[in-house]
gemmi code that builds the backbone of each chain (N, CA, C; Angstrom):
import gemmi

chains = {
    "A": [
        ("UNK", (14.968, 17.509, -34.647), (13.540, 17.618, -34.359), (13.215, 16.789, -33.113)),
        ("UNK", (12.447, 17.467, -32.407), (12.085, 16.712, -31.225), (11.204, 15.299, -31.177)),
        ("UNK", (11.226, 14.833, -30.902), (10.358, 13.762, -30.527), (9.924, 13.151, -29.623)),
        ("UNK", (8.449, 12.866, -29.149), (7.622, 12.198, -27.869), (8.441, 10.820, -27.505)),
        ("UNK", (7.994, 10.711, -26.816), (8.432, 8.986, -25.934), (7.185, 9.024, -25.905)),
        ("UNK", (6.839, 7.796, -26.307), (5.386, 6.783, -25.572), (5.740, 6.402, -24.218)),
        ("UNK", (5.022, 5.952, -23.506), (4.915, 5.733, -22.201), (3.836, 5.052, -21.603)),
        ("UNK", (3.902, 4.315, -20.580), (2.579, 3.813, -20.211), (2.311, 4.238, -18.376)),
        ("UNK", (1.155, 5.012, -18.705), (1.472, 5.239, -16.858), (-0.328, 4.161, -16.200)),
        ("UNK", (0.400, 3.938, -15.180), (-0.514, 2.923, -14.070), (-1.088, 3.528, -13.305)),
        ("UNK", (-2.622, 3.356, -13.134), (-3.329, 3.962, -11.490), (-3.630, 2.904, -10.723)),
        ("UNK", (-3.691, 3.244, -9.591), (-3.998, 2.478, -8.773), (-5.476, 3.628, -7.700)),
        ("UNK", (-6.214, 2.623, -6.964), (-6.773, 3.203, -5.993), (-7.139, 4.759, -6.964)),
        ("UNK", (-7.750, 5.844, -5.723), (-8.715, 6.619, -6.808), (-8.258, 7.031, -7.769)),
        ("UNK", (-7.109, 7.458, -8.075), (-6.753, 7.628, -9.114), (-6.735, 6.820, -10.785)),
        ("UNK", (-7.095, 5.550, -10.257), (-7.842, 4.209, -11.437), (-8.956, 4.851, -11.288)),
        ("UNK", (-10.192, 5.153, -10.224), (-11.232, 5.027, -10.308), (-11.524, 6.758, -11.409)),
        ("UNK", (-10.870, 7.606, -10.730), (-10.724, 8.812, -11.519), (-10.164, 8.724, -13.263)),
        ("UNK", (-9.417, 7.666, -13.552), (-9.527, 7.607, -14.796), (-10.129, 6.866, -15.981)),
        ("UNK", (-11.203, 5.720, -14.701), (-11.902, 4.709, -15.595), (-11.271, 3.447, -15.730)),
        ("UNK", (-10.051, 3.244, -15.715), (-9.195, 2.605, -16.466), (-7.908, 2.190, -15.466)),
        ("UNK", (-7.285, 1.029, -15.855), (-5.684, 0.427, -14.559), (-4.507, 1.645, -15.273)),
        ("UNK", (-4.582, 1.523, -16.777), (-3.458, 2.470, -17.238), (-4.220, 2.817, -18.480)),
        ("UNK", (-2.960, 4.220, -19.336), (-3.117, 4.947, -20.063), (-1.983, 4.841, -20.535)),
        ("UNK", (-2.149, 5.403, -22.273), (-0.998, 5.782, -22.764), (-0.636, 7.552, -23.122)),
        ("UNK", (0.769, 7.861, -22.950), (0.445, 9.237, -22.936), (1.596, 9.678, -23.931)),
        ("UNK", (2.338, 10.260, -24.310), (3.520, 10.835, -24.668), (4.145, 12.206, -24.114)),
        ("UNK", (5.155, 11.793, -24.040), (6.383, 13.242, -23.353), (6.945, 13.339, -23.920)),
        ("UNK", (7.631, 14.736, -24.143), (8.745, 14.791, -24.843), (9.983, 14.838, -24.297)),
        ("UNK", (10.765, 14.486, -25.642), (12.242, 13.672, -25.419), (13.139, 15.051, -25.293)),
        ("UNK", (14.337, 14.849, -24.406), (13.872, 14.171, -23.371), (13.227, 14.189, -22.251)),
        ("UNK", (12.497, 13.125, -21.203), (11.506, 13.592, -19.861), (12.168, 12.703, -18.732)),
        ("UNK", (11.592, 13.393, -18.080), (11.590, 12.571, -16.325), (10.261, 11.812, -16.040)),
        ("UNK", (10.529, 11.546, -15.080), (9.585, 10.847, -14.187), (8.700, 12.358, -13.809)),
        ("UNK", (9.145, 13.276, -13.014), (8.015, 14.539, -13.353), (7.883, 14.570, -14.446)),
        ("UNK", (7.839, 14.698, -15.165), (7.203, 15.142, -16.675), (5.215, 14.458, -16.432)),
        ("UNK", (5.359, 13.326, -16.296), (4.300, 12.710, -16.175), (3.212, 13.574, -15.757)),
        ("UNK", (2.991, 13.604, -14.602), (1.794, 14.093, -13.767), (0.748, 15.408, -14.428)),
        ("UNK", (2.084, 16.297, -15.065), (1.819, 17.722, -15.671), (0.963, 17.139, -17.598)),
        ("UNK", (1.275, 16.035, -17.510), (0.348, 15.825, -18.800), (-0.683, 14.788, -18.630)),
        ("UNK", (-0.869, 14.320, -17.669), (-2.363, 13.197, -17.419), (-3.574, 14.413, -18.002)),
        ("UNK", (-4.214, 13.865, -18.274), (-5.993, 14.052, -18.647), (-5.872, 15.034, -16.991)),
        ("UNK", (-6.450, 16.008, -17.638), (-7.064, 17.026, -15.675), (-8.148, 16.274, -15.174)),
        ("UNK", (-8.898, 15.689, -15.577), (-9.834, 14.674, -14.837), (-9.371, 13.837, -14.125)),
        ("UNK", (-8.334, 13.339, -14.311), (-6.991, 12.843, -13.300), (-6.693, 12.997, -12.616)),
        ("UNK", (-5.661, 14.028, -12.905), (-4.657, 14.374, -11.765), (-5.443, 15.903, -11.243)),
        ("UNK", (-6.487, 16.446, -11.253), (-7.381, 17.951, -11.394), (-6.269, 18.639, -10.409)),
        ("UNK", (-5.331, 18.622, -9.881), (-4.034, 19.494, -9.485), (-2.649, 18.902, -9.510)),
        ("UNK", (-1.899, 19.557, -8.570), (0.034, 19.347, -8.908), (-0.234, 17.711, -7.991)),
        ("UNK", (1.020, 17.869, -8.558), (1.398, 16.278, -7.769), (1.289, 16.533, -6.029)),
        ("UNK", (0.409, 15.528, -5.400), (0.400, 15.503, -3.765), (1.520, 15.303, -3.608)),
        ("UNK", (1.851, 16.021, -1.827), (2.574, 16.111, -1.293), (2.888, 14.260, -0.825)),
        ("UNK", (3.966, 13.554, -1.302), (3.787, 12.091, -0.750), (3.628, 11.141, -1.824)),
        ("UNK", (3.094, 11.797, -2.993), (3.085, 10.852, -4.151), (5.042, 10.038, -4.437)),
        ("UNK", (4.408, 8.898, -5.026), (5.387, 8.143, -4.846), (5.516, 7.638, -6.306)),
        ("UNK", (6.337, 6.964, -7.282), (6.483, 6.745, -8.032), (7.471, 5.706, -8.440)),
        ("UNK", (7.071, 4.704, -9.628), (7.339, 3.145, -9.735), (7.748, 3.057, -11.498)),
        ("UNK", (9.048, 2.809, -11.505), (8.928, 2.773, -13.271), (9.666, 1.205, -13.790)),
        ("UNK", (8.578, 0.395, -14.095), (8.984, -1.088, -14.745), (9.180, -1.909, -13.476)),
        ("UNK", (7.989, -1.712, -12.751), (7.997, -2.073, -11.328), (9.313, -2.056, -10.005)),
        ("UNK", (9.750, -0.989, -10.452), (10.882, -0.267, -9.525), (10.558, 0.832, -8.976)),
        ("UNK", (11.168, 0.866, -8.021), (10.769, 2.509, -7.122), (11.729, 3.415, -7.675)),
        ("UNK", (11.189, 4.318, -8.475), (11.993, 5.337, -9.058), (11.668, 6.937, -8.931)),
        ("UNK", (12.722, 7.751, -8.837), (12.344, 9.018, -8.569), (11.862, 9.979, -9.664)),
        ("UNK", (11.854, 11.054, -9.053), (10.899, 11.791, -10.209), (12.263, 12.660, -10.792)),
        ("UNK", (13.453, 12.417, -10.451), (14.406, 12.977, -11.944), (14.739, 11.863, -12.956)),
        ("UNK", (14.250, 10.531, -12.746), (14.563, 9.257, -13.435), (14.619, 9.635, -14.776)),
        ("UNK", (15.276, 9.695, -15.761), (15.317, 9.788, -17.324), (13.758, 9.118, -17.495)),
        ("UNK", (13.205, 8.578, -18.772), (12.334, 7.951, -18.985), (12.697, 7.270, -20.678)),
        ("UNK", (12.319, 6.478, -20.868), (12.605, 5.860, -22.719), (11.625, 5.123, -23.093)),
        ("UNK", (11.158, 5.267, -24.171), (10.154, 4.770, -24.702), (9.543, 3.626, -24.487)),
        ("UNK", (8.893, 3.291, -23.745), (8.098, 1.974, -23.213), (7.903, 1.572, -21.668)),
        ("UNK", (8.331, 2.773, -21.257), (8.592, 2.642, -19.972), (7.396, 2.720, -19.202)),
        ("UNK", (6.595, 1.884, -18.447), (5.769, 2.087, -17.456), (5.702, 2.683, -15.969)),
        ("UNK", (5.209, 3.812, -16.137), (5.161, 4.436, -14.607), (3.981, 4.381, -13.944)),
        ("UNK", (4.318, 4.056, -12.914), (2.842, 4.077, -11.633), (3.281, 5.156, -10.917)),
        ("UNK", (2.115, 5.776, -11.072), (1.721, 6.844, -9.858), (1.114, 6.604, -8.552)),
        ("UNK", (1.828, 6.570, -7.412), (1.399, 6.023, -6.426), (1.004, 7.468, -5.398)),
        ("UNK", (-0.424, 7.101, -5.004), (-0.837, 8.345, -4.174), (-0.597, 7.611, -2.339)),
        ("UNK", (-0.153, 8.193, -1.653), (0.067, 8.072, 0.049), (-0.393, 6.650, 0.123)),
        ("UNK", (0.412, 6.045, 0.838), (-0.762, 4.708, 0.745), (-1.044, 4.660, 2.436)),
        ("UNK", (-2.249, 4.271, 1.961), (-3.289, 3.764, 3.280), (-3.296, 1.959, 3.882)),
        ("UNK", (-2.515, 1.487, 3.777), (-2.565, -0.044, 4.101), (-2.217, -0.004, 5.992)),
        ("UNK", (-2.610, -1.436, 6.103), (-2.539, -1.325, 7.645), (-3.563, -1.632, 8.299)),
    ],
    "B": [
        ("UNK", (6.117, -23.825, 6.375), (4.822, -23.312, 5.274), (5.218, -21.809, 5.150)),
        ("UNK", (5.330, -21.892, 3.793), (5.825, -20.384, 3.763), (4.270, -19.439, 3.484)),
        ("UNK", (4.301, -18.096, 4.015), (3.442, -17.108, 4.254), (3.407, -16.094, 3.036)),
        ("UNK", (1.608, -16.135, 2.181), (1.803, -15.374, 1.333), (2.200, -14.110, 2.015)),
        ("UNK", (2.710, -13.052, 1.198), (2.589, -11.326, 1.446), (1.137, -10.766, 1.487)),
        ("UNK", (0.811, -11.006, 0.335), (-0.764, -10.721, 0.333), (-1.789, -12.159, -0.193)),
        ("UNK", (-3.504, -11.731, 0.322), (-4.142, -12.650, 0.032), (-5.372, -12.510, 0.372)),
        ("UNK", (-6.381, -12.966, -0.634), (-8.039, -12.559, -0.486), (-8.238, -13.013, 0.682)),
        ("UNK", (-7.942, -13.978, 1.261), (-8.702, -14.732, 2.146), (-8.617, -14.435, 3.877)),
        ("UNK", (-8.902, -15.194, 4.527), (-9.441, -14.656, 6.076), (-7.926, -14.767, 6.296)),
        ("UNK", (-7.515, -13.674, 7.364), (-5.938, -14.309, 7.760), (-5.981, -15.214, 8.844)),
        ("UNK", (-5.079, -16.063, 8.966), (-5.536, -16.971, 10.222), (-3.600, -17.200, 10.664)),
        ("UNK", (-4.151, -16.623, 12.184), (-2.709, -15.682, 12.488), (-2.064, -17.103, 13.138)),
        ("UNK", (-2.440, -18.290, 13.117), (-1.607, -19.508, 13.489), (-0.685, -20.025, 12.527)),
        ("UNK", (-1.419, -19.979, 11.327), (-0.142, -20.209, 10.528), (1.110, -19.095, 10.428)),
        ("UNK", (0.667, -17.946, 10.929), (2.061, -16.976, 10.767), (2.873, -17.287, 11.975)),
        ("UNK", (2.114, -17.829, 12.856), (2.728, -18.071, 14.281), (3.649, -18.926, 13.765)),
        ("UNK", (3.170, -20.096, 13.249), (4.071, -21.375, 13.184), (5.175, -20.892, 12.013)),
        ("UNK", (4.887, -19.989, 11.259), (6.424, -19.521, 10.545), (7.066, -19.020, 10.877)),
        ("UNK", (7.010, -18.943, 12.287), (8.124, -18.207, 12.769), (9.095, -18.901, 14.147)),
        ("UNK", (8.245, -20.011, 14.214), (8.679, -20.688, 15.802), (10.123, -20.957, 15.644)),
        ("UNK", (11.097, -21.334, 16.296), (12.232, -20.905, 16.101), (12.805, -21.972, 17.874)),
        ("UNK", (13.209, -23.127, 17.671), (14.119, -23.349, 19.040), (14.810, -22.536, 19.784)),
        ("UNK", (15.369, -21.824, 19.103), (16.518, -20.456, 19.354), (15.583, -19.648, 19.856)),
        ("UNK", (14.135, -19.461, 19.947), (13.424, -18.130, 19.750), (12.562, -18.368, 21.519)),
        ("UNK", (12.839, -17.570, 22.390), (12.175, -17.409, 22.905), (10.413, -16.454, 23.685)),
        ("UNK", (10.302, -15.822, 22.290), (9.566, -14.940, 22.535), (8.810, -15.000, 20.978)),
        ("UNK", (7.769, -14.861, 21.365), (6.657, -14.674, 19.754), (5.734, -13.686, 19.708)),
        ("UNK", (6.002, -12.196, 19.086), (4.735, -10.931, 19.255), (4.052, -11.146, 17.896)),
        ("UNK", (2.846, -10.870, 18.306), (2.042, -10.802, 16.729), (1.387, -9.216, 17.221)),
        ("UNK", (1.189, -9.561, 16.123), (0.476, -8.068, 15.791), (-0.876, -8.110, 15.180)),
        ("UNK", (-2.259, -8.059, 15.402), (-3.520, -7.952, 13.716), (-3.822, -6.460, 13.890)),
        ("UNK", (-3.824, -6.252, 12.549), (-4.555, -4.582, 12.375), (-6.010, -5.225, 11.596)),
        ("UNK", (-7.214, -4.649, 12.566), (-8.752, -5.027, 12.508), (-9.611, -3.628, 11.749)),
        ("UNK", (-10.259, -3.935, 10.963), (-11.269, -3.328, 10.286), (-12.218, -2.762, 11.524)),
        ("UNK", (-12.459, -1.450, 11.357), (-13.125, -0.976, 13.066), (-14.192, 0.009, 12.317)),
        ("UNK", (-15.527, -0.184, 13.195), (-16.587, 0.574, 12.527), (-16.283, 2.483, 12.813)),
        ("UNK", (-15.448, 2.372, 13.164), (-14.823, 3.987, 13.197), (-16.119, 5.132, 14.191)),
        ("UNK", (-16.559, 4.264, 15.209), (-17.656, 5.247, 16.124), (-17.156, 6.844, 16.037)),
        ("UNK", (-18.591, 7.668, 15.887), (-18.333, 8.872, 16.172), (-18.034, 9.582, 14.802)),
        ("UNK", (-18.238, 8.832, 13.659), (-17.882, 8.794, 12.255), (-18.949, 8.562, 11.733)),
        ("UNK", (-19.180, 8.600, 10.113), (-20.207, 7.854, 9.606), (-19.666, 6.403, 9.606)),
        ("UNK", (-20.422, 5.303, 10.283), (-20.175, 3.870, 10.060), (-19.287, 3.481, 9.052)),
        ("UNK", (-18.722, 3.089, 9.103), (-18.144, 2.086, 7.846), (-18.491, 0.450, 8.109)),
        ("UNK", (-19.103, 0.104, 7.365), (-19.447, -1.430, 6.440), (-18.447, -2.418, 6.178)),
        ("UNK", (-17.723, -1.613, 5.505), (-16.022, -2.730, 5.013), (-15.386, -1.534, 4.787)),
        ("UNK", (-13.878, -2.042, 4.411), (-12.764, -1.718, 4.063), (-12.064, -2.520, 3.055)),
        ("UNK", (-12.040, -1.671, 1.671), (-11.788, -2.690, 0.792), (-9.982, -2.470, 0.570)),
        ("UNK", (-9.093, -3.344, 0.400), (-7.765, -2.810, 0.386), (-7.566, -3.428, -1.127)),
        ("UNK", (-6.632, -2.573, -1.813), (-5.819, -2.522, -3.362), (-4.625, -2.929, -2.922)),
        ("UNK", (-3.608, -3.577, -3.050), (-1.720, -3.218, -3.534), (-1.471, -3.203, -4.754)),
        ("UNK", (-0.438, -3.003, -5.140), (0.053, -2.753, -6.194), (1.154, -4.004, -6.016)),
        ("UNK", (0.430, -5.106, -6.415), (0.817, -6.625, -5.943), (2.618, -6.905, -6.191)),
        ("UNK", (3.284, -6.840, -7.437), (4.707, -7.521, -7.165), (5.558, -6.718, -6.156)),
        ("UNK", (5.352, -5.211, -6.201), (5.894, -4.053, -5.634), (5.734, -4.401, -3.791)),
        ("UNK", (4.338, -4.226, -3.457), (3.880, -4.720, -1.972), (5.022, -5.806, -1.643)),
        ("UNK", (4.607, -6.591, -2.263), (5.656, -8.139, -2.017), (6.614, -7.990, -2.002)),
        ("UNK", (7.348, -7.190, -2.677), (9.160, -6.710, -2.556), (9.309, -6.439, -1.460)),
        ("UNK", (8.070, -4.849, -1.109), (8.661, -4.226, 0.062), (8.201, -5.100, 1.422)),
        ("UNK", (7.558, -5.983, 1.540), (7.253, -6.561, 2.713), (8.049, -7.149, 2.803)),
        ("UNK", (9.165, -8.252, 1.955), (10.123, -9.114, 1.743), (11.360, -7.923, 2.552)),
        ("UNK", (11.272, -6.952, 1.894), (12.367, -6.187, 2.061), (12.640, -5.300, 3.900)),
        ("UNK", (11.466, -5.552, 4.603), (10.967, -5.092, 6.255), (11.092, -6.364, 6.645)),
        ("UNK", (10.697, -7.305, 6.187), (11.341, -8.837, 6.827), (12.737, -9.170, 6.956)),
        ("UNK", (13.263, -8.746, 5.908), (14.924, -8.359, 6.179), (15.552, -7.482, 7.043)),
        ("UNK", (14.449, -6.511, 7.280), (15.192, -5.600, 7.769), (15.031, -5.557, 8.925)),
        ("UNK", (13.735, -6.246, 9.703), (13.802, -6.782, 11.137), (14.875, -7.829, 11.811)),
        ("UNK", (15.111, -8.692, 10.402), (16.087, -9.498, 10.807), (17.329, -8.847, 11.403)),
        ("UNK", (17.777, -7.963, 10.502), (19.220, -7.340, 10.479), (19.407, -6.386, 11.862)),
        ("UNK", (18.095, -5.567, 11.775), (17.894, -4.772, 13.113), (17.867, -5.711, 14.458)),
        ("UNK", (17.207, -6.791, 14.456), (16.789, -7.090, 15.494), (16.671, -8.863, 15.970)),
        ("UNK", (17.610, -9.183, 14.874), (17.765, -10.850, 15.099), (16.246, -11.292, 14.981)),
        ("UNK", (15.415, -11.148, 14.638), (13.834, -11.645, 14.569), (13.666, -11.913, 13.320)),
        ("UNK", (12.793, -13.385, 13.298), (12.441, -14.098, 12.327), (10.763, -13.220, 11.894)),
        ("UNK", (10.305, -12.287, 11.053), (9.079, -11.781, 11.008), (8.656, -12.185, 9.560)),
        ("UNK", (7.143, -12.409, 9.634), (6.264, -12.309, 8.230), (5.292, -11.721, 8.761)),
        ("UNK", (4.452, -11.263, 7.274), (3.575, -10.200, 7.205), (2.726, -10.476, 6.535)),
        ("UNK", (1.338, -10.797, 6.802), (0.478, -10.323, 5.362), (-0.803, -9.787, 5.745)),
        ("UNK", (-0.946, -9.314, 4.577), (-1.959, -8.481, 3.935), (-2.947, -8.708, 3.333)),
        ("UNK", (-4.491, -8.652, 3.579), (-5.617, -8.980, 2.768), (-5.820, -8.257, 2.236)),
        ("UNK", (-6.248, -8.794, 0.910), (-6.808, -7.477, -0.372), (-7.812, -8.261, -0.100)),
        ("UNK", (-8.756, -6.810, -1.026), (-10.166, -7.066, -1.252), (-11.025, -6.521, -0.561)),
        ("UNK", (-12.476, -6.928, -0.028), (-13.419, -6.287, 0.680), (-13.259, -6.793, 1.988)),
        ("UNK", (-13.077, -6.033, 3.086), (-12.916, -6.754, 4.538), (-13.794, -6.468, 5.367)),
        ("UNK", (-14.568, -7.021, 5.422), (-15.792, -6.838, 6.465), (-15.274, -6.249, 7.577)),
        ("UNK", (-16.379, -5.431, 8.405), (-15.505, -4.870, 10.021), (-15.640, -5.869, 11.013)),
        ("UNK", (-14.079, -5.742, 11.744), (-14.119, -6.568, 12.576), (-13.352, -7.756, 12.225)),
        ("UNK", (-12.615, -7.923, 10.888), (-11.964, -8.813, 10.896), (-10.422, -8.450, 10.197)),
        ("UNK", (-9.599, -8.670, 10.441), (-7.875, -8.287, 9.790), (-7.786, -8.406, 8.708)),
        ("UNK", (-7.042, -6.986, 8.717), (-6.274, -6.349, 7.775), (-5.135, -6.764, 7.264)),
        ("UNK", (-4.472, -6.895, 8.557), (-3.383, -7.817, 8.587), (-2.512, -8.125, 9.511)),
        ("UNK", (-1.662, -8.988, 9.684), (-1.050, -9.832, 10.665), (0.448, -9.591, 10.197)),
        ("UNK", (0.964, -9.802, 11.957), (2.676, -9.712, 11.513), (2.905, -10.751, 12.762)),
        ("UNK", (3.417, -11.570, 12.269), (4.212, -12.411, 13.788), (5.570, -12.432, 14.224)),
        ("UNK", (6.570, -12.363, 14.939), (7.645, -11.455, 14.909), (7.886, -12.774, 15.978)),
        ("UNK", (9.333, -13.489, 15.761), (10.369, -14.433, 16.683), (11.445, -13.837, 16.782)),
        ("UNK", (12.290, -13.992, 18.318), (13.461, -13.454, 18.617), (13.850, -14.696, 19.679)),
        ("UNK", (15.068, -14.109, 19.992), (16.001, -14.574, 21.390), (14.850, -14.288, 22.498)),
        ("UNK", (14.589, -13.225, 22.364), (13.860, -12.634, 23.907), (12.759, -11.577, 23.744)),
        ("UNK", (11.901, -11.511, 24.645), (10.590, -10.430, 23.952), (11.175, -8.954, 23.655)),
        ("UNK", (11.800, -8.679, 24.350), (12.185, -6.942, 24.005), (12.229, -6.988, 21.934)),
        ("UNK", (13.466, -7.817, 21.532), (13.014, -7.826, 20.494), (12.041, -8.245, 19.322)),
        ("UNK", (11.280, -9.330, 20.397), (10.645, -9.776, 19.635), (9.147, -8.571, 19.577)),
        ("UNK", (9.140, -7.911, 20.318), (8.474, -6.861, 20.203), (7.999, -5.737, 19.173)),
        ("UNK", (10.045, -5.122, 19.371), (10.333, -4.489, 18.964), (10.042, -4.896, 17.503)),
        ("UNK", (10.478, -5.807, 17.103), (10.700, -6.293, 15.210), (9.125, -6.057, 15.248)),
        ("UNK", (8.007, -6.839, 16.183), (6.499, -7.090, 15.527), (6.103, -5.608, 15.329)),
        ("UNK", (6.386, -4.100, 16.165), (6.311, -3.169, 16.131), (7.084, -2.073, 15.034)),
        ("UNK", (8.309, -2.425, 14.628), (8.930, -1.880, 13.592), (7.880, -2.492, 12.448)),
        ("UNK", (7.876, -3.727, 12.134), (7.379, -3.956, 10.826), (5.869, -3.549, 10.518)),
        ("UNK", (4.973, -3.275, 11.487), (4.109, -2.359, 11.021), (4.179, -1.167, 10.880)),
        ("UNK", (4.756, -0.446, 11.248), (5.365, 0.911, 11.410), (6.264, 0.900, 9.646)),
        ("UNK", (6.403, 0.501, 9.083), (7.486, 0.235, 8.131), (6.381, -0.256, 6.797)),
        ("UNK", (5.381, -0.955, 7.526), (4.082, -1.498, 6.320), (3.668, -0.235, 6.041)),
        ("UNK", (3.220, 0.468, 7.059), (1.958, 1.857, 7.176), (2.669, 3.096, 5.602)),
        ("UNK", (4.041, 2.637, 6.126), (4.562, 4.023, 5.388), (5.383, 3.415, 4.222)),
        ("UNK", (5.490, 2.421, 3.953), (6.665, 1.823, 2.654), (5.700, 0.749, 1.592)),
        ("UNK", (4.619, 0.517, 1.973), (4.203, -0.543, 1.030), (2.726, -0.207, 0.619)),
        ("UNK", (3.114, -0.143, -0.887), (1.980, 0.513, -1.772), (0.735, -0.361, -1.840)),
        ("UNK", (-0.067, -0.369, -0.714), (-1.286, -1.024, -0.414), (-2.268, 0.410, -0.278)),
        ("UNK", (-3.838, 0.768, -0.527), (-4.724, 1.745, -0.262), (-5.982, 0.668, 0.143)),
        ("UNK", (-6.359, 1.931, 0.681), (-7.908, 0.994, 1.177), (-9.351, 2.897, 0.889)),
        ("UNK", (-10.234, 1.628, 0.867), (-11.453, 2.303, 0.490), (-12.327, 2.388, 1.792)),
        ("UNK", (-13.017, 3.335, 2.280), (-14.240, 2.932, 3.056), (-15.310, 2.911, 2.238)),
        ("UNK", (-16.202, 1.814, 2.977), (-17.523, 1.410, 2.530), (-18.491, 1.802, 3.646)),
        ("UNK", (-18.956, 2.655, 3.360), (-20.120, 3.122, 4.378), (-21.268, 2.448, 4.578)),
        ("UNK", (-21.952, 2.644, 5.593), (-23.049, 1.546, 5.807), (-24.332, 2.231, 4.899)),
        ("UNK", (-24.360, 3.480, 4.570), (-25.361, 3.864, 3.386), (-25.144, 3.671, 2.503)),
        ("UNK", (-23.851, 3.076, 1.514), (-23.817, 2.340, 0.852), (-23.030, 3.179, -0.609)),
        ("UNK", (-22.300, 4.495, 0.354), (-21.471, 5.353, -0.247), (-20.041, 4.819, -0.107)),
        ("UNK", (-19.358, 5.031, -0.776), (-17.408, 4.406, 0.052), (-16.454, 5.955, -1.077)),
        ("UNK", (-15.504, 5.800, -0.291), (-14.578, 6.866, -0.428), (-13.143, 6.647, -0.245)),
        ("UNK", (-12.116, 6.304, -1.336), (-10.783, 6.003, -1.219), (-9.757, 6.871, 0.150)),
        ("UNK", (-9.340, 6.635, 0.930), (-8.147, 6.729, 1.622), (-7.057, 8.227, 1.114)),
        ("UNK", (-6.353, 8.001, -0.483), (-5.712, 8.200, -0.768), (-6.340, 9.481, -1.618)),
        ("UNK", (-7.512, 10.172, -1.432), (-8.272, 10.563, -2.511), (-7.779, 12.529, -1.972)),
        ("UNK", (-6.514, 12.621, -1.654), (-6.173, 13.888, -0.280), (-6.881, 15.226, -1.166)),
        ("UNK", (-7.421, 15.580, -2.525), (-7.806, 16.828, -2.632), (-9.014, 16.955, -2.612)),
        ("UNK", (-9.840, 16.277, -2.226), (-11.598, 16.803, -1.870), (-12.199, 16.052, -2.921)),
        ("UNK", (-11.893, 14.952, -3.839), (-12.321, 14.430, -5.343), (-13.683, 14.031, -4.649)),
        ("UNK", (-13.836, 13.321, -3.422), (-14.987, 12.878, -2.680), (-15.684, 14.007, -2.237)),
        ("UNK", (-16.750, 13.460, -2.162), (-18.137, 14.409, -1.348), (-17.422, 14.673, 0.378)),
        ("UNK", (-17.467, 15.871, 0.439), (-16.850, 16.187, 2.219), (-17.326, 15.303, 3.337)),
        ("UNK", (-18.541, 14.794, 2.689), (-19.153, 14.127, 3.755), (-18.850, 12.432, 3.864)),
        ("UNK", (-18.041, 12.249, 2.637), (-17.483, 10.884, 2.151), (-16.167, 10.574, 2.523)),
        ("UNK", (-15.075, 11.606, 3.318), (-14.135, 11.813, 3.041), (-13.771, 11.573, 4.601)),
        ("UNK", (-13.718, 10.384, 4.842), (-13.263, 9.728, 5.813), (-12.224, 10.416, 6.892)),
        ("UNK", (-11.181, 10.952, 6.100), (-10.020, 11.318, 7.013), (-8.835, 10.104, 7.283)),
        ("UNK", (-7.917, 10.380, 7.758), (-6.783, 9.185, 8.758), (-7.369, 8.916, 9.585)),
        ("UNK", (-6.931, 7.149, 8.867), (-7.316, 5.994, 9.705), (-6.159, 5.412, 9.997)),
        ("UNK", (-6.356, 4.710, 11.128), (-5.214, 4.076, 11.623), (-5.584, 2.661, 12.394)),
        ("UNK", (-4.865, 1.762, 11.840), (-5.113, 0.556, 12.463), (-4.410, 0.008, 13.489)),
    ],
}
model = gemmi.Model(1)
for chain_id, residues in chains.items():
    chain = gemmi.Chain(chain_id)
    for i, (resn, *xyz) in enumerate(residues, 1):
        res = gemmi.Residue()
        res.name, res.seqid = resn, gemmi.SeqId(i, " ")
        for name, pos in zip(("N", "CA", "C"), xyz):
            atom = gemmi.Atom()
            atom.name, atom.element = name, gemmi.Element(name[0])
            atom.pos, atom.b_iso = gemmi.Position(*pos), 0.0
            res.add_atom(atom)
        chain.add_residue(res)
    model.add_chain(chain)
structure = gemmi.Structure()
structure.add_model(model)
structure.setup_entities()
C-alpha cells in the first residue's frame, strides 16, 4: 500500500506573501521528487507550472528537482532571485 | 574585522575596504549597487530585500572563494535586508589583488555571480504606496505594479 511522505515546503518573497504564511505542510506520495512538490501546493500558490528559473533547496541544500525526498524533509521553493 | 554576508543596517563600504587591504595587494575595486528611483517608471520609494539567510551566506562565502581561486583577490560582499530607502546600497563588494586588472575583474565577477547564484529578492515600494515583488514573473501583481527587470 502506498503511502504519503510529510514534507515541509518554505516560501520566500511572493510566493510567502501568496500563501500567507513562511511554510506549509503538504504530503506526496511515496515515492517523490523534488518535482513532485510544486504540482501539489494550494493553486493560490503556485496558480501555474513551475517558472522557468525556479530553483530549489532541500534541508538547506541546493537540490534538484529529481532529488528523492523522505519524510521530514524541508523544501524551499526559490522563485528567480532579484538581489543586487 | 570580519564582514557580515548580510545585514539590516546602512552598509558602510570602509569597513569592507579595510577587509581586504592586503601588503601584497596593490589595487582595491569596490563595487555599491544603489536603490534608484527608476525615472520614466512609476517612482519607487524603497526597495525592500528578503534572503533566504543561511543559504545567501553559503553562496556569498562560496563567490568569495571563487574570486580567490580565479583571480588571486581577497573579496567580501554584503547585502542589506530589509527596507532600503532610494539612494542608498544594496550592497557592497570590495575586491584586493596583486594589480587592478584583477582586482577589477574579481570586484566585477562577484557581482555578476551575486545577481544570479544567491537567493536574495527584493520588493518595490512605490511612492503611492503600492509595492510589487521582483520575483512575482506570472502577472500575480496589478500590470501597473509590475515593475519589470531591475538592475543595479
Amino acid at each position: 500500500m502506498r503511502r504519503d511522505i510529510p514534507v515541509t515546503v518554505i516560501f520566500f518573497a511572493a510566493l510567502r506573501e501568496r500563501a500567507g504564511c513562511a511554510e506549509c505542510q503538504i504530503a506526496v506520495p511515496d515515492p517523490a521528487t523534488v518535482a513532485d512538490v510544486w504540482p501539489r501546493l494550494p493553486k493560490r500558490i503556485r496558480r501555474s507550472d513551475a517558472p522557468d528559473g525556479v530553483r530549489y533547496a532541500v534541508n538547506d541544500t541546493w537540490a534538484d528537482a529529481a532529488r528523492p525526498l523522505i519524510a521530514g524533509d524541508r523544501i524551499a521553493l526559490l522563485m528567480p532571485f532579484s538581489g543586487g | 574585522m570580519s564582514v557580515l554576508p548580510l545585514t539590516e543596517r546602512e552598509i558602510d563600504v570602509t569597513t569592507l575596504i579595510a577587509a581586504v587591504v592586503d601588503p601584497e595587494h596593490g589595487g582595491i575595486a569596490t563595487f555599491l549597487g544603489m536603490t534608484r528611483r527608476e525615472s520614466g517608471r512609476r517612482a519607487f520609494a524603497a526597495i525592500e530585500y528578503v534572503a533566504y539567510d543561511c543559504l545567501a551566506a553559503s553562496e556569498i562565502a562560496v563567490i568569495t572563494d571563487d574570486a580567490r581561486s580565479r583571480f588571486g583577490a581577497t573579496v567580501v560582499i554584503q547585502h542589506r535586508v530589509g527596507m532600503i530607502p532610494v539612494g542608498e546600497a544594496s550592497v557592497a563588494i570590495a575586491a584586493s589583488a596583486p594589480h587592478r586588472p584583477a582586482a577589477f575583474a574579481a570586484c566585477r565577477f562577484a557581482i555578476d555571480e551575486l545577481k544570479s547564484r544567491v537567493p536574495i529578492w527584493k520588493r518595490a515600494h512605490f511612492a503611492d504606496g503600492t509595492s510589487a515583488w521582483f520575483d512575482d514573473l506570472d502577472g500575480a501583481a496589478p500590470a501597473s505594479s509590475t515593475p519589470g527587470p531591475h538592475h543595479a
